[in-house]
C-alpha angles and dihedrals in degrees: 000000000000121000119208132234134224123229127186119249086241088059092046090054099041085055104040074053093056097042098057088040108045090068082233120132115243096265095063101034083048091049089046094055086045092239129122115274092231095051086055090049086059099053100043084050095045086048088049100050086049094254109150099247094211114054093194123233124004097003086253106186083214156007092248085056100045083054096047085054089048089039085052090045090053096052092044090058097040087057095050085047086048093052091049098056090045087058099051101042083056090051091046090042096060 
């Protein structure tokens, strides 16, 4: 089992930036930043097709995901607020 890392989108670029400057192929500029190789290999090509490399918050795919999550959050919230005003109408009520 791996477990990922976050990297900040100012990490991404700076490296992105190192890779293509230091004249090193991917492997050792990878191994230098202490990142997989391959990890380095999708953001330079990300950064070359134009793809923004950091997808900001939450690593949403897309924007209808990042507003069912919103949407879920909302609802979660709405029924905790729900439950709160039950309980208290029923400590108010006795």
């Amino acid at each position: 089992m791996s477990r990922s890392k976050r990297y900040s989108k100012q990490f991404k670029e700076d490296a992105i930036a190192y890779a293509r400057d230091s004249h090193l192929s991917v492997n050792a500029a990878a191994d230098n930043l202490g990142v997989a190789p391959s990890t380095l290999g999708k953001w330079i090509k990300k950064a070359n097709s134009g793809e923004d490399v950091h997808r900001g918050s939450g690593n949403y795919r897309s924007d209808e995901a990042k507003e069912n999550a919103r949407l879920r959050k909302e609802l979660r919230d709405t029924k905790d607020a729900l439950e709160i005003l039950k309980k208290a109408i029923s400590i108010l009520g006795d």
